[in-house]
C-alpha positions as CSV (number, residue, x, y, z in Angstrom):
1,X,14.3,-12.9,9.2
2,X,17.3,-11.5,7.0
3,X,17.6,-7.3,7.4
4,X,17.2,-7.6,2.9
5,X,13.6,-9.4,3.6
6,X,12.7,-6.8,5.9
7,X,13.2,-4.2,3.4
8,X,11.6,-5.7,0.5
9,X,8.5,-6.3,2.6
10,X,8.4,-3.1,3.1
11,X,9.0,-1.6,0.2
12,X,6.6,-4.3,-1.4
13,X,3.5,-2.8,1.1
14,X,5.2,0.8,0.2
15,X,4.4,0.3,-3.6
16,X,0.8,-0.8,-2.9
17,X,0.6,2.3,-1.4
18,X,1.4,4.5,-4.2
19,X,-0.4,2.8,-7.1
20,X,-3.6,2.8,-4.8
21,X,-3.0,6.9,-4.5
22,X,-2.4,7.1,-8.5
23,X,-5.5,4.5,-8.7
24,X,-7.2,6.6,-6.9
25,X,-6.3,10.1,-8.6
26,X,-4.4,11.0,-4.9
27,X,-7.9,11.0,-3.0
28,X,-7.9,11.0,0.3
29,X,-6.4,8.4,3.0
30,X,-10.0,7.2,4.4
31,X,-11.3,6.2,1.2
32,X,-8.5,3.9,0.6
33,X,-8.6,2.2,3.6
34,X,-12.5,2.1,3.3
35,X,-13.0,0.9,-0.1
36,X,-9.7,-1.3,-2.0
37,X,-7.3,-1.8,1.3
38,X,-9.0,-3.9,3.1
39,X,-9.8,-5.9,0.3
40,X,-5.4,-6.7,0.6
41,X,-6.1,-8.9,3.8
């Protein structure tokens, strides 16, 4: 895999990331990986 890939994966899983917390008004970590996150995979 190319180094640019890499980071565009990653910052592709990093912006799911944030618009779940401003989805989710900032609640807490467990509730995101209880409820929408898994729904991802």
């Amino acid at each position: 895999m190319k180094p640019i890939a890499v980071g565009v994966g990653i910052g592709l899983m990093i912006a799911v990331l944030v618009s779940e917390m401003f989805r989710h008004g900032w609640g807490p970590i467990e509730s995101l990986i209880d409820c929408d996150t898994i729904h991802y995979f």
